[in-house]
Each structure stands twice: as structure tokens, then as C-alpha cells.
C-alpha positions as CSV (number, residue, x, y, z in Angstrom):
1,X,-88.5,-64.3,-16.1
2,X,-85.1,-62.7,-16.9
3,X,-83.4,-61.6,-19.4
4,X,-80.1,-64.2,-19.8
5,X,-78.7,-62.2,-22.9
6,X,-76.6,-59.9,-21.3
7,X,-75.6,-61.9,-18.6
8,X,-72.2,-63.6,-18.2
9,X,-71.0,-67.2,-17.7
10,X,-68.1,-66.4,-15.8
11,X,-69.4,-65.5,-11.7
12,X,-66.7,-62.9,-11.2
13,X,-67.9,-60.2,-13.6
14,X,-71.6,-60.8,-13.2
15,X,-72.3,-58.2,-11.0
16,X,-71.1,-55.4,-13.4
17,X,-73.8,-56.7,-15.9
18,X,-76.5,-56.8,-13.6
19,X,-75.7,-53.3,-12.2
20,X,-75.6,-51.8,-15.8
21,X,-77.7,-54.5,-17.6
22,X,-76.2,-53.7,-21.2
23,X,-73.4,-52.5,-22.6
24,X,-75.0,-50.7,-25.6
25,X,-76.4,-47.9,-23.6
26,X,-72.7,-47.0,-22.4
27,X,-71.5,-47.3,-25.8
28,X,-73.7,-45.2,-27.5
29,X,-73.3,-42.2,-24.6
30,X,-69.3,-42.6,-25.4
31,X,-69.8,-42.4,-29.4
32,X,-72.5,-39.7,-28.8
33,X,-69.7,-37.8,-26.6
34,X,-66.6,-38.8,-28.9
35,X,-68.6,-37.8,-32.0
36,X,-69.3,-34.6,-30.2
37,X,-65.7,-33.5,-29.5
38,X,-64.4,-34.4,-33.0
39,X,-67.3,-32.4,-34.8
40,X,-66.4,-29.3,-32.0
41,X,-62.7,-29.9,-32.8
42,X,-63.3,-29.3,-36.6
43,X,-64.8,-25.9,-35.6
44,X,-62.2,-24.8,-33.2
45,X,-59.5,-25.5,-35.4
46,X,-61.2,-23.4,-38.0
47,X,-61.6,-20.6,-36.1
48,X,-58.4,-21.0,-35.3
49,X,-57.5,-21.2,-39.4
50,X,-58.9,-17.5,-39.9
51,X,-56.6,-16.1,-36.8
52,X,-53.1,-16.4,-38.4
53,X,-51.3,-16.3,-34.8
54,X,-53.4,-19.0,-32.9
55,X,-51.9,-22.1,-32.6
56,X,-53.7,-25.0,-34.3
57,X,-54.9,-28.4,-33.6
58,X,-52.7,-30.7,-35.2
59,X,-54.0,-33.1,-38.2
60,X,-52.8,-36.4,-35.9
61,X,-55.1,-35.1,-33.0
62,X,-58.0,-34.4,-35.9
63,X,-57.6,-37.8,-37.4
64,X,-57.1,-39.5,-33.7
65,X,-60.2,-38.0,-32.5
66,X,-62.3,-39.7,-35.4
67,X,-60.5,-43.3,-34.8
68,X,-61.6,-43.2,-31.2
69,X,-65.3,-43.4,-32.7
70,X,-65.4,-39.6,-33.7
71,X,-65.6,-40.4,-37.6
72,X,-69.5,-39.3,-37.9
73,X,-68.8,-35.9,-36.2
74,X,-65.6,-35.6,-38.0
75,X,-66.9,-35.6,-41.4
76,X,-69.9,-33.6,-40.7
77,X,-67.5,-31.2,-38.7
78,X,-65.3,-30.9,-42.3
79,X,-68.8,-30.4,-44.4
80,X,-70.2,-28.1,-42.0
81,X,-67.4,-25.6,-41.1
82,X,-65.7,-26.7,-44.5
83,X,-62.6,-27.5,-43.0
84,X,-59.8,-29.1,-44.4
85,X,-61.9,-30.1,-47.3
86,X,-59.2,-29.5,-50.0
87,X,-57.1,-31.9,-48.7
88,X,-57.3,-35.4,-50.0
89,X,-56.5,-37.0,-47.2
90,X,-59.4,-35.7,-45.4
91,X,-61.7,-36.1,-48.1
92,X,-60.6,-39.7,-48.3
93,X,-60.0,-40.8,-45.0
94,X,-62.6,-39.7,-42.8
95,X,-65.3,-41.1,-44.9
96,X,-63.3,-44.0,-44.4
97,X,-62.6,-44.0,-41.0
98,X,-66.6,-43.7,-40.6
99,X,-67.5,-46.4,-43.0
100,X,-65.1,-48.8,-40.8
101,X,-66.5,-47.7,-37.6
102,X,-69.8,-48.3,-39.1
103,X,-69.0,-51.5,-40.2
104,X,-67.8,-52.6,-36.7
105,X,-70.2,-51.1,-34.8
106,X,-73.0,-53.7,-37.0
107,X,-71.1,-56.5,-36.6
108,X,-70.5,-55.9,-33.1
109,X,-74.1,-55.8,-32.3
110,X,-75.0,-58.2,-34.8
111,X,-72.5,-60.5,-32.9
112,X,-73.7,-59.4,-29.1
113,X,-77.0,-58.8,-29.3
């Protein structure tokens, strides 16, 4: 017997479900991946901090890379290279940013599952 949950009604995309069978295990390879390059990002940049002639990542790339999904690796990147740490905005808004992608990411799968 098969699985219907992951299955669409609609004929014209049921063939991209049946060739990937979920959409969770795609998802979780792009957060593991996003998550990745926003914690390496935090470490770059400060390397980059201690060299005072290398240019530097800017904050807006920093902050886009954790609303793209990269909010886990973003705050542990800032805890584990303590980076950017004395600014508020940081301190504030990544744990944010993580606690709303959190928060979606549950609902979605509590909604699609």
C-alpha cells in the first residue's frame, strides 16, 4: 500500500513528488548547508577583524545569510568565534531571527506532515 501523504492532487506536479518522495529531506540538506555558510561566514569575517587591511563582510550579508535559514549557525558562529558580540543588534537579532525560523520550521511540519 502507498504512502498518499506526500502526494499531490493536482496531476501536473505529481511526478516531482514521486521522484523525490518528500520534501523534508531537501529541506533539511538546504538548512544544514545555509546554517553551514553563515556559521563559516562569522569566522571569516573575524579573521578578517584581526587583519586591519582585509576587506570585511558587510553586517547586511551577515544578517542575510541567517534570514535565508542561516540563524542556528549564525548565532553559534558569534558565540564561538565571539564575533560581533558587543553589538546589540547582534545579540538581539540573531537569537531572534533563529527563534522565528524555529517557529516556522514547526509549524510548517506540523502543518505538512
Amino acid at each position: 500500500m502507498m504512502d498518499n501523504r506526500f502526494y499531490p492532487e493536482a496531476s501536473g506536479t505529481e511526478t516531482v513528488w514521486v521522484v523525490i518522495g518528500s520534501l523534508w529531506p531537501l529541506a533539511g540538506a538546504y538548512l544544514a548547508l545555509v546554517n553551514l555558510w553563515a556559521f563559516a561566514l562569522m569566522g571569516i569575517d573575524k579573521r578578517k577583524a584581526k587583519k586591519k587591511s582585509a576587506r570585511r563582510i558587510r553586517e547586511r550579508t551577515l544578517f542575510l545569510s541567517a534570514l535565508l535559514g542561516g540563524g542556528l549557525g549564525a548565532c553559534l558562529g558569534m558565540w564561538v568565534f565571539r564575533h560581533k558580540t558587543k553589538h546589540w543588534y547582534f545579540v538581539v537579532g540573531m537569537p531572534l531571527i533563529t527563534i522565528g525560523e524555529t517557529a516556522l520550521l514547526l509549524w510548517l511540519y506540523l502543518a505538512f506532515r
